[in-house]
C-alpha positions in Angstrom: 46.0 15.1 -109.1 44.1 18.5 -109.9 40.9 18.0 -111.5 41.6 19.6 -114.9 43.8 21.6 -116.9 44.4 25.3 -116.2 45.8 28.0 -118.5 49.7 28.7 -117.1 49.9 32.2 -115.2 52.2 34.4 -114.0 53.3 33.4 -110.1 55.8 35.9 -107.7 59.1 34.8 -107.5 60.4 34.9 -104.1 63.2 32.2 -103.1 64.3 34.8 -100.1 60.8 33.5 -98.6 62.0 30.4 -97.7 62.7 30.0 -94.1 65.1 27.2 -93.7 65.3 25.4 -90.9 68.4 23.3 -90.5 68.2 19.4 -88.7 70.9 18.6 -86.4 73.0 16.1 -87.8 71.9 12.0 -86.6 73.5 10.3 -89.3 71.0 7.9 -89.2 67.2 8.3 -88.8 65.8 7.7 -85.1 64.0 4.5 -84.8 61.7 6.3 -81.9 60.9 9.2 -84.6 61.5 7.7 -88.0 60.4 4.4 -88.7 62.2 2.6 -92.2 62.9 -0.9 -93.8 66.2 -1.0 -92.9 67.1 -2.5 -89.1 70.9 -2.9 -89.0 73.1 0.3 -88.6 74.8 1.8 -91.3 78.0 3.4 -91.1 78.2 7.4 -92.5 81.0 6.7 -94.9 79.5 3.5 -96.1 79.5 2.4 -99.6 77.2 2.6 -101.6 74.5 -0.7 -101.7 72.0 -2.2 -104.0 68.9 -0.1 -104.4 67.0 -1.2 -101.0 63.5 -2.9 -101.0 60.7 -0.3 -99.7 58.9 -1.7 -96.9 55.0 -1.2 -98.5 54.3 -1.6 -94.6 55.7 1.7 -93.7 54.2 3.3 -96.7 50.8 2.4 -95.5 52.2 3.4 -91.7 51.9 6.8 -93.4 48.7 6.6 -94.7 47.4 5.7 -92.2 48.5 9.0 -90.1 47.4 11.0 -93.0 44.2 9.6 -93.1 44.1 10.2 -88.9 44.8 13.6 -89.6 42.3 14.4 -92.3 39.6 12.8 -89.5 40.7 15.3 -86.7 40.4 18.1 -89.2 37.1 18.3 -90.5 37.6 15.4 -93.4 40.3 16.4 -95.2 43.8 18.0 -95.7 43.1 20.7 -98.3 45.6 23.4 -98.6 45.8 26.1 -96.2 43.8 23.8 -94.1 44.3 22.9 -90.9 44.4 19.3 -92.2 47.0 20.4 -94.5 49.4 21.7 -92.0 49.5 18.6 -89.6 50.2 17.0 -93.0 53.2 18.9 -93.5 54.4 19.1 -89.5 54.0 15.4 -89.9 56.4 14.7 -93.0 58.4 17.9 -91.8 59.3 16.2 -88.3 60.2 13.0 -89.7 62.9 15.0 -91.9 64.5 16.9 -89.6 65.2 13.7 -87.5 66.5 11.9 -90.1 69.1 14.6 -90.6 67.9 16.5 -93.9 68.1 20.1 -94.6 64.3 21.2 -94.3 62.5 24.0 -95.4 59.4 25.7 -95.9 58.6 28.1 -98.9 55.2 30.5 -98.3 53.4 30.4 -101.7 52.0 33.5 -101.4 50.2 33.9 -104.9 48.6 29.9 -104.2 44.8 29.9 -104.3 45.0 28.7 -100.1 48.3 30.6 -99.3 50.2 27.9 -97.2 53.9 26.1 -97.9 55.9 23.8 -100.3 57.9 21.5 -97.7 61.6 21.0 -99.3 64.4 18.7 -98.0 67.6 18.2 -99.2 69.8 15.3 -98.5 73.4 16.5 -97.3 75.8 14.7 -99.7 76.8 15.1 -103.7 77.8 18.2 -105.7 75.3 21.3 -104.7 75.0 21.9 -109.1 73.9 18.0 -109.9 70.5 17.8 -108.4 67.9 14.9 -108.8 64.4 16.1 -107.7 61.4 14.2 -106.1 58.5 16.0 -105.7 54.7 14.6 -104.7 51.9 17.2 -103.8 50.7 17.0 -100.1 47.3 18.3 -100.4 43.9 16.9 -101.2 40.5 18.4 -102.0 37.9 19.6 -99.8 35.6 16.6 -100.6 37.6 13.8 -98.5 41.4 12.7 -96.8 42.8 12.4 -100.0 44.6 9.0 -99.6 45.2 7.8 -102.8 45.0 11.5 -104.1 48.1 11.9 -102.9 49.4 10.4 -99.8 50.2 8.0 -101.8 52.8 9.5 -103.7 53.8 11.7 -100.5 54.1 8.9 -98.0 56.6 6.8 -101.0 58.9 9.7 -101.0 59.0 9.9 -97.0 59.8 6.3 -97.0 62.2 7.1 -99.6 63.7 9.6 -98.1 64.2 8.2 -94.4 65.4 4.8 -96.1 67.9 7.1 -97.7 69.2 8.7 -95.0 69.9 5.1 -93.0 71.6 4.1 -95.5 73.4 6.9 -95.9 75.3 6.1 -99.2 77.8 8.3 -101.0 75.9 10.2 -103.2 77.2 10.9 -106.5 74.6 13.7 -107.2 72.4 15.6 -104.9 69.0 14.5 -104.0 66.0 17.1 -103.1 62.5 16.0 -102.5 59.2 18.6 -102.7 56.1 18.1 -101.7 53.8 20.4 -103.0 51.0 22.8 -101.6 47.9 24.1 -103.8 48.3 21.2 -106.6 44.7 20.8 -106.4 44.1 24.2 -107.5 46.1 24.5 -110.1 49.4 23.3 -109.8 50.0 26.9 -107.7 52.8 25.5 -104.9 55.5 23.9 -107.6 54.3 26.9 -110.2 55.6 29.2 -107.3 58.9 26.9 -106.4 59.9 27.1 -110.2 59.5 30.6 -110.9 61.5 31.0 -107.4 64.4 29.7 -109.2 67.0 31.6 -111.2 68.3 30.5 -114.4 71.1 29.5 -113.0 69.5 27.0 -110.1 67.3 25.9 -112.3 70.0 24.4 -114.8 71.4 22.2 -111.0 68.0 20.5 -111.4 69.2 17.6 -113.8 65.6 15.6 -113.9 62.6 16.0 -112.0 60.5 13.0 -111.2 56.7 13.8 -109.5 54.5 10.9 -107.7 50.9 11.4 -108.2 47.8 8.5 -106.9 49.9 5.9 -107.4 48.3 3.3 -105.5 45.0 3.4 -107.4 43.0 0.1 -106.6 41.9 -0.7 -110.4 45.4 1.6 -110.8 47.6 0.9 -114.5 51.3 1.6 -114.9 51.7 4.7 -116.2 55.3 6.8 -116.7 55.5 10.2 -117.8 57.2 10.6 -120.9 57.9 7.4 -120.9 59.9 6.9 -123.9 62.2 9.6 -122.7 65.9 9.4 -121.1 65.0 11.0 -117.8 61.9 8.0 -117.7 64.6 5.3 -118.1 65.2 4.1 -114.7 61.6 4.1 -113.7 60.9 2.1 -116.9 63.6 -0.1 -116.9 62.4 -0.8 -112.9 59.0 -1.9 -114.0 59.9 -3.4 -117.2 62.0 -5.8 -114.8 58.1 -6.8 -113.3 56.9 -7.4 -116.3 54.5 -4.7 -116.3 54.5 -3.2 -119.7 54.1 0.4 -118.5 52.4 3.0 -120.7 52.6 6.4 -121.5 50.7 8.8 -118.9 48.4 10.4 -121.0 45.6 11.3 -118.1 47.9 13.1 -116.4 49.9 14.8 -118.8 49.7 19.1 -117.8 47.9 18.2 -115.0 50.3 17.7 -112.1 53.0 18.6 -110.7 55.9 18.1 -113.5 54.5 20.2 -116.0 55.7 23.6 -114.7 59.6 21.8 -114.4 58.8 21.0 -118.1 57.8 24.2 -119.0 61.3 25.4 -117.4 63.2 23.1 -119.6 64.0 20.9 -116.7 63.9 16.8 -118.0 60.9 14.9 -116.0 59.0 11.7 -115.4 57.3 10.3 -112.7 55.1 7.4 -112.0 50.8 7.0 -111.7 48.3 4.5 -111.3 45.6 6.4 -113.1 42.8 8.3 -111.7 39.2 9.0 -113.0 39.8 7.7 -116.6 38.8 4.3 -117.5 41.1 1.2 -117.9 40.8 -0.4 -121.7 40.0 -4.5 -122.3 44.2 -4.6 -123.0 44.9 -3.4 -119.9 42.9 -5.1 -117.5 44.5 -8.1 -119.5 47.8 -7.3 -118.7 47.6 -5.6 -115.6 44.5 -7.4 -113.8 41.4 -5.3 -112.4 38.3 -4.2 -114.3 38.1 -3.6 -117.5 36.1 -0.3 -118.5 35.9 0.8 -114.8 37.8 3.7 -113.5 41.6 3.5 -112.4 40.5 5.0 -109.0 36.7 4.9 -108.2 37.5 7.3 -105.4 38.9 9.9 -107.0 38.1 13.2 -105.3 35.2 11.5 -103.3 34.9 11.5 -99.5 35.8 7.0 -100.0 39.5 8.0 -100.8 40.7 6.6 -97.6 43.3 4.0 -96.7 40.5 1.4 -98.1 40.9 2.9 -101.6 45.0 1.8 -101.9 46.0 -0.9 -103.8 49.1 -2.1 -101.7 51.0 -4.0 -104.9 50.7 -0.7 -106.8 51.9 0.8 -104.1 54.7 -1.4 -103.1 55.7 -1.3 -106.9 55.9 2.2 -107.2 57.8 2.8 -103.8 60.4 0.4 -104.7 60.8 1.8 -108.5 61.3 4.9 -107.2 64.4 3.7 -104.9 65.5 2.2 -107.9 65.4 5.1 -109.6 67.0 7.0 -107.0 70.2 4.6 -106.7 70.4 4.3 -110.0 70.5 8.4 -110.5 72.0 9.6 -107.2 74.1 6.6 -105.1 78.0 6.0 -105.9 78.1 2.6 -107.4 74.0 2.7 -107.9 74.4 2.4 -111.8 77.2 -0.3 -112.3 79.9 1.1 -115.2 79.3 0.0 -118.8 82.0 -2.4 -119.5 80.7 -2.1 -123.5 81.5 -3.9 -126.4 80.4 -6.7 -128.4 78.6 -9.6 -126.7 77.4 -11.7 -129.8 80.2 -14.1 -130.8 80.7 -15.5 -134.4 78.1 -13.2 -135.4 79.3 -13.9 -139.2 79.0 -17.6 -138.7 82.7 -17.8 -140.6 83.9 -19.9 -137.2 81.2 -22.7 -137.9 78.1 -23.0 -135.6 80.3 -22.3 -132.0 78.7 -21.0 -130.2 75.3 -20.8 -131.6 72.5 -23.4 -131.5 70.6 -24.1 -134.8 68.9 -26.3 -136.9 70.7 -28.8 -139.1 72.1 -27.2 -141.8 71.0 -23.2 -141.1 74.8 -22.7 -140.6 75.8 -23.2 -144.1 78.3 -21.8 -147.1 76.1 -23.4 -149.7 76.2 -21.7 -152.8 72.1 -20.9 -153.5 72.3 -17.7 -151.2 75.2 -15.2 -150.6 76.4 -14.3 -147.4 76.7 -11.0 -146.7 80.3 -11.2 -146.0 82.7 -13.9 -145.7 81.3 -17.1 -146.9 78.9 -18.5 -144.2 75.4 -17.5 -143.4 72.6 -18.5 -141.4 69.7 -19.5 -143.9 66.6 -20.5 -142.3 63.7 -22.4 -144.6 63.2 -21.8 -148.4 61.3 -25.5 -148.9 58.0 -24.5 -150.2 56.9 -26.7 -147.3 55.8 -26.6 -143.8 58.9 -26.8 -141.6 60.0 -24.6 -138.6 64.1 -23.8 -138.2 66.0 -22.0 -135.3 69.0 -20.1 -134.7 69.7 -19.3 -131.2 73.0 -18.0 -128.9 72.5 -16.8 -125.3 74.6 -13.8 -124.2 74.8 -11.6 -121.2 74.6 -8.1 -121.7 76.1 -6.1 -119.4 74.5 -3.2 -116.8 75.0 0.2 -116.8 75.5 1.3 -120.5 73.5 3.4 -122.2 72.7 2.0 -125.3 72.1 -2.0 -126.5 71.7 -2.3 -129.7 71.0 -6.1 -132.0 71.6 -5.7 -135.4 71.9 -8.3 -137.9 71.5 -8.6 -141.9 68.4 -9.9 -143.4 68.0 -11.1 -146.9 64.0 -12.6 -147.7 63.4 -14.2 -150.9 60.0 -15.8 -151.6 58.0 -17.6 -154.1 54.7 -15.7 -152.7 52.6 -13.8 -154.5 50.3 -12.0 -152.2 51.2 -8.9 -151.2 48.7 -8.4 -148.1 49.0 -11.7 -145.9 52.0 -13.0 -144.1 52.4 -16.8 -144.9 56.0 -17.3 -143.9 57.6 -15.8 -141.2 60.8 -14.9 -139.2 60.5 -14.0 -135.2 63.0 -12.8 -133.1 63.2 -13.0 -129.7 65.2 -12.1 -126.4 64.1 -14.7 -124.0 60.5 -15.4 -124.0 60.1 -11.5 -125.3 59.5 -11.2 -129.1 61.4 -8.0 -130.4 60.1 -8.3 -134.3 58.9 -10.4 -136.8 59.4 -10.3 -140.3 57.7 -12.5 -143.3 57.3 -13.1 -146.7 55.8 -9.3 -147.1 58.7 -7.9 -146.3 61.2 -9.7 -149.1 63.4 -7.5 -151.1 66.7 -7.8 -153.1 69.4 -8.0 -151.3 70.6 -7.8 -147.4 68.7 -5.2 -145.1 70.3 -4.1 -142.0 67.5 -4.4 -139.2 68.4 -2.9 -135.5 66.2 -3.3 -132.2 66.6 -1.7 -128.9 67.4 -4.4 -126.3 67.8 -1.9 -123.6 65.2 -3.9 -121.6 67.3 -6.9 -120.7 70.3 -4.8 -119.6 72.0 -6.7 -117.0 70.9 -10.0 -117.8 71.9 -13.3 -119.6 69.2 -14.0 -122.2 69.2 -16.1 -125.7 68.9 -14.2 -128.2 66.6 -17.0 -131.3 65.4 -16.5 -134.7 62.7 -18.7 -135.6 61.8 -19.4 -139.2 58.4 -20.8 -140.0 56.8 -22.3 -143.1 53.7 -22.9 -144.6 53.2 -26.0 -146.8 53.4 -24.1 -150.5 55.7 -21.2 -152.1 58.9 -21.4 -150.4 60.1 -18.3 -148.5 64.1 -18.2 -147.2 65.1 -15.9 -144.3 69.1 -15.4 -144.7 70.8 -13.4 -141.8 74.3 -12.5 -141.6 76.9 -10.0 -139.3 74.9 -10.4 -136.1 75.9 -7.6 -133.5 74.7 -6.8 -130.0 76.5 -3.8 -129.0 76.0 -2.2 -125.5 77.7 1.3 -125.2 
């Protein structure tokens, strides 16, 4: 990742200065050339699998030649280096026996005029593009390991687990890797302003890789809250992992230019010289108010400064990602619908599970519609009661959506501390809570995104709880989790 922000200039357009050089056509990549997690053959006009399991292994294999190289070539691979071409002969070679279209783009107007690498995988519409790029140099100061063969050696493993696989694609996959990043984002600046309008609008999301394998490293996503961030999110909310927003790195590698051209992107990083927060060594382990990567841009970013399960994380998000966007059959088909049964409660308590008497018609609180309700506490006493159904949501839709009624009546009086109090979970994840300051007259229609559990069986469970004075009653009605 380049040091710090520069001001966005003009860079020549030339995509006629590619020169392309065209693989023969191995179906599958050569185990003496290529070396990938997958052992068994596949056939070319397989179906598409189950997104495949990165071997971290090979990822560090490819470290490990990087870091080789930068040795042989005064210390590091800085673009227009020497180092910096054996980089690129290296990944270049790889391609080309894996049978990819490969080619090289001079950036002329780069700081170190040398080449973007480009490879394309032969399969899915030539207009529907999903875009992988990493930047292949480092700086002067060291082999630049973390900074980024990292993120170049995931998407070479990527890529020649791709091609063994061999899937049918239902778009068209490209991976970059960059030249001149460290100077100022020159090598994808170049590449995009290469493009016309028209090529540009193929490019359907852009996803960059940049240190993620950062030994203190954090979980960071790019635009994370966006659409084109969904499958990398939904990969590492699947871990557990809580990822945040990539605010270090926003304008600052390679994705920002693709942004700038109104091209959707995201990407993955474990953090560089910033420092990680007391929350986040709690959540994510490591050292609390000590930098992400305590290498960065020093001569120590070597194959010592990789941490390999933030590395193996973010390789295997990324196939994830890549099936999910690219492979026939990679994002299963949203069957939709309704998945909450008896959400009125009109058909007794079948099938939900809840404390004695929550089910109820009883006259002291109207349901919403119909006649029955679910009315949790109201005792002016310290009791806890439950409401709970499990459901399966199923994969590959693009919304999920709970929503449910909720009336609150209480005795309180305060209006600044929550005594009483309504939670609502998804499994052991708590997606709101509600309490005595949020009564009001009548039903309010609440709605939470459940996106996060797409593809799974989980109970959905209210909890009510009590305190032992001033009754407040939580009464829910028309419970809804529709997936669409």
């Amino acid at each position: 990742m380049r040091g710090r922000t520069l001001s966005a200039g003009t860079a020549l357009a030339v995509f006629a200065g590619m020169t392309v050089t065209l693989a023969t056509q191995p179906a599958t990549a050569s185990p003496s050339t290529a070396t990938t997690a997958v052992t068994r053959p596949i056939a070319a006009a397989a179906a598409a699998l189950a997104a495949p399991d990165i071997s971290v292994t090979n990822v560090q294999a490819h470290l490990t030649q990087f870091n080789t190289i930068a040795t042989s070539n005064g210390g590091n691979r800085r673009a227009g280096s020497a180092g910096y071409t054996a980089s690129l002969t290296y990944v270049k070679t790889r391609l080309q026996a894996a049978g990819y279209t490969v080619s090289e783009q001079y950036c002329s107007s780069c700081r170190y005029p040398s080449n973007n690498l480009i490879a394309e995988w032969p399969g899915g519409p030539a207009d529907q593009v999903v875009m992988f790029g990493a930047h292949l140099d480092g700086v002067s100061a060291g082999p630049g390991i973390n900074d980024n063969a990292t993120g170049s050696s995931t998407l070479l493993e990527n890529a020649l687990v791709l091609a063994s696989r061999n899937p049918t694609m239902t778009k068209r996959v490209r991976f970059a890797w960059w030249t001149d990043e460290e100077q100022g984002l020159n090598g994808s600046r170049f590449y995009v302003n290469s493009l016309s309008t028209t090529q540009r609008g193929y490019i359907k999301g852009y996803y960059n890789f940049d240190m993620v394998g950062s030994t203190n490293g954090g979980y960071f996503i790019n635009r994370v809250s966006s659409t084109t961030a969904a499958p990398l999110k939904a990969y590492w909310d699947s871990l557990g992992l809580q990822p945040e927003e990539n605010v270090e790195g926003q304008g600052r590698s390679d994705d920002y230019y693709f942004q700038q051209a109104g091209i959707p992107t995201s990407g993955y990083a474990a953090g560089a010289s910033a420092r990680k927060t007391s929350s986040q060594a709690a959540k994510w382990g490591g050292t609390a108010n000590a930098a992400y990567d305590p290498c960065y841009h020093r001569s120590c970013d070597t194959t010592a400064n990789v941490s390999a399960t933030v590395l193996n994380r973010a390789a295997d998000g990324v196939a994830y990602a890549l099936w999910q966007l690219a492979v026939s059959g990679g994002t299963p088909s949203c069957t939709g619908g309704q998945v909450v049964a008896n959400g009125g409660f009109e058909s007794g308590s079948t099938p939900w599970t809840a404390s004695s008497g929550v089910i109820t018609n009883a006259s002291g609180q109207p349901a919403r519609t119909g006649s029955y309700k679910a009315w949790l506490n109201g005792y002016g006493s310290t009791r806890t009661e439950s409401l709970s159904q499990s459901v399966s949501l199923p994969a590959g839709c693009a919304t999920y959506t709970l929503s449910f009624w909720l009336h609150i009546d209480t005795a309180e009086t305060t209006s600044s501390t929550a005594y009483d109090r309504l939670t609502v979970q998804a499994g052991s994840t708590t997606l709101a809570t509600y309490s005595n300051l949020n009564a009001a007259t009548g039903y309010v229609q609440r709605t939470l995104n459940v996106a996060a559990f797409a593809g799974q069986a989980v109970t959905l469970r209210f909890t009510g709880t009590e305190d032992s004075s001033l009754q407040t009653t939580f009464v829910i009605d028309d419970v809804t989790l529709q997936a669409s």
